[in-house]
N, CA and C of each residue as an Amber inpcrd file, in Angstrom:
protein
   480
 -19.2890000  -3.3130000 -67.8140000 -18.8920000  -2.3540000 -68.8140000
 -19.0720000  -2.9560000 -70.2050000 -19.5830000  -2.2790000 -71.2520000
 -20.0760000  -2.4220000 -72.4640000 -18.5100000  -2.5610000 -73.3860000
 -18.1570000  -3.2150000 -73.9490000 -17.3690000  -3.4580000 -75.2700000
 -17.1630000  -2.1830000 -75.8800000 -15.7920000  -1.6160000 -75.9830000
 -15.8030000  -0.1080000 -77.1290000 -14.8590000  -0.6500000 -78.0260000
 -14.8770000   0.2100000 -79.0980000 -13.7110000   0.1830000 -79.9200000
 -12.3360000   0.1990000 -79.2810000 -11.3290000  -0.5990000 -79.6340000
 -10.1400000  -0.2860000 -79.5290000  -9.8220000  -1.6180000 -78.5490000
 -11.1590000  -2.1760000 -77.9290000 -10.9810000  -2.9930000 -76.7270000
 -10.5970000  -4.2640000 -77.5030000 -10.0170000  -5.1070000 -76.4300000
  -9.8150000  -6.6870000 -76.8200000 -10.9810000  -7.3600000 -76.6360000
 -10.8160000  -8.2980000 -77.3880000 -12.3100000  -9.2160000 -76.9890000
 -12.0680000  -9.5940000 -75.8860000 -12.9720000 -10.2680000 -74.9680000
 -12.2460000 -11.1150000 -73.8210000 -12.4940000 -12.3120000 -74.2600000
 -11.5480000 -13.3630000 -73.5660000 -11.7420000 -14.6150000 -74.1760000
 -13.1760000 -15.2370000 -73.7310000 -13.4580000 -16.0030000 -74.0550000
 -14.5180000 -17.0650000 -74.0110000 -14.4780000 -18.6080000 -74.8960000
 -15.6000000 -19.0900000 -74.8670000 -15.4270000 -20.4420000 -75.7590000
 -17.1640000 -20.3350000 -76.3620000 -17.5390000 -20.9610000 -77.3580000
 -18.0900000 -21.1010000 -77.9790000 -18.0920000 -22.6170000 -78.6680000
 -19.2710000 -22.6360000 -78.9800000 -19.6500000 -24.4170000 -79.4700000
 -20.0200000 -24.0650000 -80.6800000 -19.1520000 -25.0850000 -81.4420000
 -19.3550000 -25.4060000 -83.1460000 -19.7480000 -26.8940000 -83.8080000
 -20.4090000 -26.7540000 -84.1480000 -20.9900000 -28.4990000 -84.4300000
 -19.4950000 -28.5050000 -86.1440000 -19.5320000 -29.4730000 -85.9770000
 -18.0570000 -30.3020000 -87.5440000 -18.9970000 -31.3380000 -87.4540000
 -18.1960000 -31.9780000 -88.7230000 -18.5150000 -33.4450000 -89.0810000
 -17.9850000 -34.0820000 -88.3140000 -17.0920000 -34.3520000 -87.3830000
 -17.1010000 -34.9230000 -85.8280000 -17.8010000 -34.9380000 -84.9120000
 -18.9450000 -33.7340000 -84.9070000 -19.4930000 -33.8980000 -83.3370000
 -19.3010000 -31.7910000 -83.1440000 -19.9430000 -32.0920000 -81.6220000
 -19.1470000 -30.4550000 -81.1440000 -18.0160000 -30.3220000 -81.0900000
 -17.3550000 -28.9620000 -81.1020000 -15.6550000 -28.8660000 -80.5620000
 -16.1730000 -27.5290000 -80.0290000 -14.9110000 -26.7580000 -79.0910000
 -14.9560000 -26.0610000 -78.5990000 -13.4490000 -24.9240000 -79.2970000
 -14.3320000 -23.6370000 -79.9220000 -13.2510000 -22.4680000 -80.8120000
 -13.6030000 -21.4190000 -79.5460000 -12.4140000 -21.1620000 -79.1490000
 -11.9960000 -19.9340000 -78.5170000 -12.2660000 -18.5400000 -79.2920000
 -12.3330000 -17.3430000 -78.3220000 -12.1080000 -16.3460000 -79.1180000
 -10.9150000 -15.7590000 -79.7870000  -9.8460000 -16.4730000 -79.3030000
  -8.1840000 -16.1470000 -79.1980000  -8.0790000 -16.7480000 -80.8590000
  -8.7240000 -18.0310000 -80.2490000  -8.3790000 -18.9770000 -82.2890000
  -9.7010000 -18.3920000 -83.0830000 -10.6130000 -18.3130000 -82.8830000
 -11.2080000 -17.4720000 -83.9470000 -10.7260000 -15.7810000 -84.3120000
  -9.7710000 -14.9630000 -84.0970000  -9.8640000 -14.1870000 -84.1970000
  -7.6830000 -13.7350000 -84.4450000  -7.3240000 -15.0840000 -83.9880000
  -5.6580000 -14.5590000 -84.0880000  -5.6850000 -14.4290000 -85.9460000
  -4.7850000 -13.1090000 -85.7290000  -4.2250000 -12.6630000 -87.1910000
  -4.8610000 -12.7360000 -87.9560000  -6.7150000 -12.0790000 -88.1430000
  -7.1700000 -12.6010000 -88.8080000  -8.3470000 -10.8730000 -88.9850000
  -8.7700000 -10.5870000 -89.6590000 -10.1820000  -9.9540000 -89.8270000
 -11.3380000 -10.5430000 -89.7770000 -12.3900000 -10.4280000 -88.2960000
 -13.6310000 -11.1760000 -88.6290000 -14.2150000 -10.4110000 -88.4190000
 -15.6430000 -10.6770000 -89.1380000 -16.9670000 -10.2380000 -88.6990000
 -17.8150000 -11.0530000 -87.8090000 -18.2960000 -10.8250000 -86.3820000
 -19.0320000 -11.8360000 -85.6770000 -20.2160000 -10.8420000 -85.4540000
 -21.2620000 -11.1870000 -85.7740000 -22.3420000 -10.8620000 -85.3990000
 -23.2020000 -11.5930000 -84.4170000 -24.0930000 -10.8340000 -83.5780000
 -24.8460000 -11.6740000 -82.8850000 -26.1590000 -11.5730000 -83.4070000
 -27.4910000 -12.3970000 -83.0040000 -29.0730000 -12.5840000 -82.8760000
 -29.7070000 -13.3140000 -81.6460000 -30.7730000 -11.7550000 -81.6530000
 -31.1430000 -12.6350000 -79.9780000 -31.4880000 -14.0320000 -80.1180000
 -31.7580000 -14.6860000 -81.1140000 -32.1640000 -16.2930000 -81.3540000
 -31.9380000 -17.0120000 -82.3270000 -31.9600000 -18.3440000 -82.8760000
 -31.8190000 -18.9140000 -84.0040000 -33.4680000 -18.8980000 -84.3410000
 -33.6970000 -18.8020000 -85.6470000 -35.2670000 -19.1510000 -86.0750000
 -36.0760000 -18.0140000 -85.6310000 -35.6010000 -16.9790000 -85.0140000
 -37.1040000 -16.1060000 -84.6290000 -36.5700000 -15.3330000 -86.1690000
 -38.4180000 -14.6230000 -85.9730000 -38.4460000 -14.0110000 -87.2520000
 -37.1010000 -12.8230000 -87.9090000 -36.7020000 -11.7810000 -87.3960000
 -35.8410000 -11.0640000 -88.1540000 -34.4220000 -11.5680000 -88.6120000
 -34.2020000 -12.4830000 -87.1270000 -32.9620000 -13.1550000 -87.7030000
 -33.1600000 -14.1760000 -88.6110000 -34.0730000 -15.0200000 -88.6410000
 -34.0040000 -15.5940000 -89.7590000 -34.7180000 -15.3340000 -91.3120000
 -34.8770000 -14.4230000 -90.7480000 -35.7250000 -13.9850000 -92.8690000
 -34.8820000 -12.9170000 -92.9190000 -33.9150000 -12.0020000 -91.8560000
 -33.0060000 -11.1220000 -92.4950000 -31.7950000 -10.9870000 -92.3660000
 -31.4310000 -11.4040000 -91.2110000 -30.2670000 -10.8520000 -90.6360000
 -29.1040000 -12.0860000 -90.7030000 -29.2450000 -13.0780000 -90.7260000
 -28.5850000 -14.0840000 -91.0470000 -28.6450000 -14.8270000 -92.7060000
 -29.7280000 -14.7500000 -93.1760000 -29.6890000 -14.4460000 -94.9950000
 -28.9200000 -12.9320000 -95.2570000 -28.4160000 -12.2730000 -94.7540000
 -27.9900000 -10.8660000 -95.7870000 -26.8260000 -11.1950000 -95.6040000
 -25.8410000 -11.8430000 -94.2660000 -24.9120000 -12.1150000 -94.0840000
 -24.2460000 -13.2140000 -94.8870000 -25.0710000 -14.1920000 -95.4290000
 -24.9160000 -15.5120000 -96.3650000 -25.2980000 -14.7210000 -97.6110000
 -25.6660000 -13.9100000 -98.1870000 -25.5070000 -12.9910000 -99.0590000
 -25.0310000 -12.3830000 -99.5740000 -24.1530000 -11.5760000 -98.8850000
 -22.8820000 -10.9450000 -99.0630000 -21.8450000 -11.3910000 -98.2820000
 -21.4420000 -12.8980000 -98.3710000 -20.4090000 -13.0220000 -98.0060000
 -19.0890000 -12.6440000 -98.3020000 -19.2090000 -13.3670000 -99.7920000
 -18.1700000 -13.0290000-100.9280000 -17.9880000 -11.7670000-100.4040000
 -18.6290000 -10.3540000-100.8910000 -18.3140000  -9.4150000-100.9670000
 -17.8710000  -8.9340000 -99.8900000 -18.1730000  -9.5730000 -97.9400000
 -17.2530000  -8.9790000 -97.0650000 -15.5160000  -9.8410000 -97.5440000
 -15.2880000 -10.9470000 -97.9790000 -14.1990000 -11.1510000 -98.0490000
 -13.3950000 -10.7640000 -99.0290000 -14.0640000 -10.4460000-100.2060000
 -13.2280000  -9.3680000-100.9730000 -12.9150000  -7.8220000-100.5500000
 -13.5770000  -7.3590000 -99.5300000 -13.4330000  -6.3710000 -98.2870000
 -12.0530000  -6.8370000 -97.3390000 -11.4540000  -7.8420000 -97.3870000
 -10.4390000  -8.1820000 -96.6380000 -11.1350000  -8.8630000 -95.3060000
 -11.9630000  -9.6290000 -95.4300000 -13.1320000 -10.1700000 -93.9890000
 -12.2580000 -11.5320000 -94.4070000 -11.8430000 -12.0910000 -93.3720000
 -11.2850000 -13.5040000 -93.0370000 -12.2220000 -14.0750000 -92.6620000
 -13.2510000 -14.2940000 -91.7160000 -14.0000000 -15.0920000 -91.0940000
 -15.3250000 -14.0460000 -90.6960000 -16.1830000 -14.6910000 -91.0470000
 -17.5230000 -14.4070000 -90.3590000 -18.3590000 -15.5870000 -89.8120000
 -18.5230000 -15.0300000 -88.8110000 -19.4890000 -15.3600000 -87.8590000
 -20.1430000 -15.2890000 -87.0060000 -21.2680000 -15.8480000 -87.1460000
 -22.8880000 -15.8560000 -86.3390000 -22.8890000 -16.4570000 -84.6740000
 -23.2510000 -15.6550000 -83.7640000 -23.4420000 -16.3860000 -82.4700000
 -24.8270000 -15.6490000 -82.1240000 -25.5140000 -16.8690000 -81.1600000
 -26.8690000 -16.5570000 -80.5000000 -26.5870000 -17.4350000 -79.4750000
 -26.9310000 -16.7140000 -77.7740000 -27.3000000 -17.9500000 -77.0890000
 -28.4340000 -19.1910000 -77.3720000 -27.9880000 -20.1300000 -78.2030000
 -28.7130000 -21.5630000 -78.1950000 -27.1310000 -21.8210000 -78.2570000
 -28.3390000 -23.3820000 -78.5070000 -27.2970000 -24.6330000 -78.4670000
 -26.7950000 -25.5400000 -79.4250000 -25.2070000 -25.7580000 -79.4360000
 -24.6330000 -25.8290000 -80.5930000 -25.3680000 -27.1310000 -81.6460000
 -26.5770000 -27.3510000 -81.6310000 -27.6600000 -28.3910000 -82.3470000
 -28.0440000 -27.4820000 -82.7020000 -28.8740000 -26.3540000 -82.0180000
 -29.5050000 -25.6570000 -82.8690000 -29.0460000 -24.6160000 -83.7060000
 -28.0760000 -24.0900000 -83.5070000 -26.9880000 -22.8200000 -84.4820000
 -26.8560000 -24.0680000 -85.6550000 -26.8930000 -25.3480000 -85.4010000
 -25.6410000 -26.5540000 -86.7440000 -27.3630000 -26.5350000 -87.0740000
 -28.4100000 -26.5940000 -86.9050000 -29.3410000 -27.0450000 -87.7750000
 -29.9480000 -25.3420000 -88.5850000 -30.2190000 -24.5490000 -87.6380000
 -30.1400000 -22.9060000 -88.1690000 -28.9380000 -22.7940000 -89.3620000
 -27.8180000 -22.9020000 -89.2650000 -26.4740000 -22.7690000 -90.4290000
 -27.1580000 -23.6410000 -91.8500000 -27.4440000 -25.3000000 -91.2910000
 -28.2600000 -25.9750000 -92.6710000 -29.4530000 -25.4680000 -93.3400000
 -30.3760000 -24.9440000 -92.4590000 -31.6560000 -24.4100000 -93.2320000
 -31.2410000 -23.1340000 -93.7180000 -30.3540000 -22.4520000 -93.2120000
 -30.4940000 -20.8700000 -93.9850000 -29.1310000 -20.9950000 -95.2930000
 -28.6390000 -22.3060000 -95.1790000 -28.0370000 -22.5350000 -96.3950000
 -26.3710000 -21.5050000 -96.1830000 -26.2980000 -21.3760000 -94.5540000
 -24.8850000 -20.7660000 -94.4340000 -23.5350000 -22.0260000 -94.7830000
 -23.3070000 -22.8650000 -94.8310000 -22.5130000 -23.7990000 -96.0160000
 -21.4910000 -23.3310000 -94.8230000 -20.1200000 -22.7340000 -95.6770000
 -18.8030000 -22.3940000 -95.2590000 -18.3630000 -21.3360000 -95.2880000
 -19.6470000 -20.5240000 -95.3190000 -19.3910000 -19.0660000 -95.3940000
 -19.3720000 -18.2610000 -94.0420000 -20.7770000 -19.0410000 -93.2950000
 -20.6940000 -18.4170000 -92.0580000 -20.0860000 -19.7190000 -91.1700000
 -19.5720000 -19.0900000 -89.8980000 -19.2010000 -19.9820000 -88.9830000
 -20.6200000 -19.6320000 -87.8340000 -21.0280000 -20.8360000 -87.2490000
 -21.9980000 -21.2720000 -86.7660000 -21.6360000 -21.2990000 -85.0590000
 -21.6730000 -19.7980000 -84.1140000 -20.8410000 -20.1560000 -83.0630000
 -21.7520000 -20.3500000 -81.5670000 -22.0570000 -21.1010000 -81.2290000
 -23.3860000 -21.5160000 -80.0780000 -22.4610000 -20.9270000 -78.8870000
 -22.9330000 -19.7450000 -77.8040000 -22.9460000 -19.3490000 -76.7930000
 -23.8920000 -19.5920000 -75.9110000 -23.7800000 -20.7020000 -75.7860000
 -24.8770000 -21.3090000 -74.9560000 -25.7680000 -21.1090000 -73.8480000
 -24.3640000 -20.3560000 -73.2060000 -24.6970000 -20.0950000 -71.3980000
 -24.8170000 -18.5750000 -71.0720000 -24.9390000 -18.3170000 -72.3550000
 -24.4070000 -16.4110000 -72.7090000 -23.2030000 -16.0100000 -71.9780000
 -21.9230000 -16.1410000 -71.6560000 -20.6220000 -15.9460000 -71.4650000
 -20.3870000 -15.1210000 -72.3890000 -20.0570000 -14.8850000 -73.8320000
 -19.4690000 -14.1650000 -74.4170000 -20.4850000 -12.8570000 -74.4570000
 -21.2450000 -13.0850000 -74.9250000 -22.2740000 -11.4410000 -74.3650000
 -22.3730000 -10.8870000 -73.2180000 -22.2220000 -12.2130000 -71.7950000
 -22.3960000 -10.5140000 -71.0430000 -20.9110000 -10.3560000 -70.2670000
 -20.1920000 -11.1110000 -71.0210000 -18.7820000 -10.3950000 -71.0900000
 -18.4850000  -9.6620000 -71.6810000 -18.8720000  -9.4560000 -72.9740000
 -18.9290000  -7.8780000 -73.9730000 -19.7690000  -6.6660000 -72.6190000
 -20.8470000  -7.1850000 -72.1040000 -21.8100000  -6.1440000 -71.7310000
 -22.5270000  -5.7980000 -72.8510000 -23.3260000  -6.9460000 -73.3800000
 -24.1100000  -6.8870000 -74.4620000 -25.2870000  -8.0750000 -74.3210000
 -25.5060000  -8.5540000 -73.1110000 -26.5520000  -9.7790000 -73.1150000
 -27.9560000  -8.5950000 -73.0400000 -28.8850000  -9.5850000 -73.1120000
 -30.5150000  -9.2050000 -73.1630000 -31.6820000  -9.4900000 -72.5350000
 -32.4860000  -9.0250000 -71.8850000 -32.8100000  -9.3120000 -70.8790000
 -34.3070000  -9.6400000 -71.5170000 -34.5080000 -11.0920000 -72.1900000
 -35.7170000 -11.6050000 -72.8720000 -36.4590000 -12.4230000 -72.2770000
 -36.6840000 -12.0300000 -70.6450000 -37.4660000 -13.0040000 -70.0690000
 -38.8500000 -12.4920000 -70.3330000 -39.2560000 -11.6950000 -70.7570000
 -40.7710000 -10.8280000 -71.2960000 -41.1830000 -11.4610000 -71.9700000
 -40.0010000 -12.3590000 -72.8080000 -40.8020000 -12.8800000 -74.0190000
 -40.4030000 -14.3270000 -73.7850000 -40.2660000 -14.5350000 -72.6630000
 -40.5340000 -16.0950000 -72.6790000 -39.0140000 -16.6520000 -73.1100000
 -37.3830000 -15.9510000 -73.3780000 -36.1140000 -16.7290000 -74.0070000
 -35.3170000 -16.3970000 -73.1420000 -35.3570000 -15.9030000 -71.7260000
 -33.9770000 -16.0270000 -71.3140000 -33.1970000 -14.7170000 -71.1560000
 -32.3310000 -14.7480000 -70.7280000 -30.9130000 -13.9190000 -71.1090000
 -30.5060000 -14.5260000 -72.5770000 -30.4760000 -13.4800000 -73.1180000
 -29.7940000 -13.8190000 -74.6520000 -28.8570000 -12.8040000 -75.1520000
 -28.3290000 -12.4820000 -76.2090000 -27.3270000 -11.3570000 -76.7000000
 -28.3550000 -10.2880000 -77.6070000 -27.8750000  -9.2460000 -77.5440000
 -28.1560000  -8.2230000 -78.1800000 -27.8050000  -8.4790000 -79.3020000
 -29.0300000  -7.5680000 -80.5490000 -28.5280000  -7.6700000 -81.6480000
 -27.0670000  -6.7930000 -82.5880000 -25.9680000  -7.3740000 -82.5660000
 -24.8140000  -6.4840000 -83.1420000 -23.9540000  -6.7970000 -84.0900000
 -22.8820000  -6.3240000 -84.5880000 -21.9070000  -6.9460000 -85.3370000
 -20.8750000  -6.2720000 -85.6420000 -19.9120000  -7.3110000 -84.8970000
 -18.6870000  -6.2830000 -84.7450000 -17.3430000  -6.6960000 -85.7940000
 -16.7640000  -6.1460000 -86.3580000 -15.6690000  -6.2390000 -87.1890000
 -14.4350000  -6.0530000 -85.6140000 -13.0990000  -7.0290000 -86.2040000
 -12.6160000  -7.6150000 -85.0370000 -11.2370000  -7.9400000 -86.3560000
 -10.0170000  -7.0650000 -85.8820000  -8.9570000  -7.4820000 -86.5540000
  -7.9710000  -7.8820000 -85.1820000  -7.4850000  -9.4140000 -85.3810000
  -6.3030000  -9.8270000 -84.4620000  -7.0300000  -9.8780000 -82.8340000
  -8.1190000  -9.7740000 -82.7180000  -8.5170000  -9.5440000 -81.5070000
  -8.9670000  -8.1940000 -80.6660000  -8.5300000  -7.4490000 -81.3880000
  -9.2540000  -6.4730000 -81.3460000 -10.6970000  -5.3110000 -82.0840000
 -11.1190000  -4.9350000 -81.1600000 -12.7300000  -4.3250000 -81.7970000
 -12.1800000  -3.1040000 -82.6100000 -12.6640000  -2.7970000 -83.9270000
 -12.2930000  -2.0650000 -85.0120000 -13.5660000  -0.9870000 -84.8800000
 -14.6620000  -2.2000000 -84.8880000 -16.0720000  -1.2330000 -85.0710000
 -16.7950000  -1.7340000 -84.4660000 -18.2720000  -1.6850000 -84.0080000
 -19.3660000  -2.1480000 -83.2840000 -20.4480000  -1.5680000 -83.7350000
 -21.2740000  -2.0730000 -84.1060000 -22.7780000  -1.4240000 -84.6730000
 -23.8430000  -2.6290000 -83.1950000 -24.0940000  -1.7840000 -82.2590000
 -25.2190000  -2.1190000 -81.5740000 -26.5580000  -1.4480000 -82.0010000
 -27.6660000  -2.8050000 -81.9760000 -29.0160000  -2.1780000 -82.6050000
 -29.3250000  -1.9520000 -81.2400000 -30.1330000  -0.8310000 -81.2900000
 -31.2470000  -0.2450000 -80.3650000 -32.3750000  -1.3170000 -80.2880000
 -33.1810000  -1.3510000 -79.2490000 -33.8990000  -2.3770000 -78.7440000
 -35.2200000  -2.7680000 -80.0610000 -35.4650000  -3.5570000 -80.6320000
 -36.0830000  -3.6630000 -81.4890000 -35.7670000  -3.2630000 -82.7730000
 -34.7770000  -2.6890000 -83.2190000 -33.8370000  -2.2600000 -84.0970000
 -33.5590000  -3.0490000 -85.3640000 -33.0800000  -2.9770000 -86.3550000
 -32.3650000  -3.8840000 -87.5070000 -32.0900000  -3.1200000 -88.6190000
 -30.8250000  -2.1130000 -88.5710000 -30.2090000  -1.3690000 -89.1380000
 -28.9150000  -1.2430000 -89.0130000 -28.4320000  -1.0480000 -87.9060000
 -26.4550000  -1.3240000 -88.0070000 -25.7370000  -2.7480000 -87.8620000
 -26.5400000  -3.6320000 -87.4790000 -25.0530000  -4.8110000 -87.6240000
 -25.8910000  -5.3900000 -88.6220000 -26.9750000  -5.1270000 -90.0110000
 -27.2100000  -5.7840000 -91.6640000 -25.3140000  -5.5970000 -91.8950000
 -25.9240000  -6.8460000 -92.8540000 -24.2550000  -7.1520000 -93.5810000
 -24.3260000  -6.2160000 -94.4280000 -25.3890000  -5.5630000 -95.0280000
 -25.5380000  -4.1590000 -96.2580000 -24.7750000  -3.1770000 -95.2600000
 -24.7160000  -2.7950000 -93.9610000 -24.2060000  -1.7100000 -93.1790000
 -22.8880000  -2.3210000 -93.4730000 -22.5140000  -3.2950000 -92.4940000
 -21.0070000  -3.6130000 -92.1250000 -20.2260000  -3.5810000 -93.2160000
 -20.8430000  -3.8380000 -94.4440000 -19.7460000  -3.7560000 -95.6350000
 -19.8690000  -2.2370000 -96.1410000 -20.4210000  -1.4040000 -96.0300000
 -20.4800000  -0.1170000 -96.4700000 -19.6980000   0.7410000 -95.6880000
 -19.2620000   0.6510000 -94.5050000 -18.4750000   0.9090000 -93.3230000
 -17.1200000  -0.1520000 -93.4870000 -16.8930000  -1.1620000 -93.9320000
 -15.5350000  -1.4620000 -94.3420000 -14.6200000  -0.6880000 -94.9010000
């Protein structure tokens, strides 16, 4: 079953590279008492996510958190090396959080993974981005297959 509004996230874990090394952020601690935006991309470095969809989000950051956005952040199934070296080149700093779903757990626990063995990547996540207060789903913008129009950070903040 697909993720709706109103639903809880389910938990999972996710990999974050720090100046320590990896750690492991839950969905429970990324998301208690808090407003986030988490978006997904079927990849780090392929073309839309990285010339659009992850620059518009480091773009308008400021302006989702003057929207009342506590935390945003980026997940793609890779691996938490490659989300921490993707976050340095696209110049996401401390704006975005950098969240590696490695094994795809949190997507096709939404009912949102992708079926990219056509193109040579795997099971990966669909492209989306969901606004998420306290743990629960507020909104969901899923793109249609080849898509890149509802989870732009230009949408999600116009819909705030």
């Amino acid at each position: 079953m697909t993720i709706q509004i109103g639903d809880k996230l389910p938990e999972a874990t996710f990999k974050q590279m720090t100046k320590d090394g990896p750690v492991n952020v839950s969905v429970s601690a990324l998301t208690a008492g808090k407003t986030v935006v988490l978006f997904s991309v079927p990849g780090a470095f392929t073309p839309t996510c990285h010339a659009k969809h992850l620059p518009g989000f480091v773009a308008h950051s400021s302006a989702l958190q003057a929207k009342g956005v506590d935390t945003i952040a980026c997940t793609a199934v890779n691996d938490v090396f490659v989300m921490d070296a993707w976050g340095k080149a696209s110049n996401a700093g401390e704006s975005i959080q950098m969240l590696a779903d490695g094994n795809a757990d949190f997507v096709r626990a939404l009912g949102l993974e992708l079926d990219a063995t056509g193109f040579g990547m795997g099971v990966r996540g669909k492209r989306f981005a969901l606004v998420v207060k306290d743990g629960v789903v507020t909104a969901l913008h899923v793109e249609a297959g080849g898509e890149f129009k509802v989870s732009t950070a230009e949408h999600v903040l116009s819909a705030l």
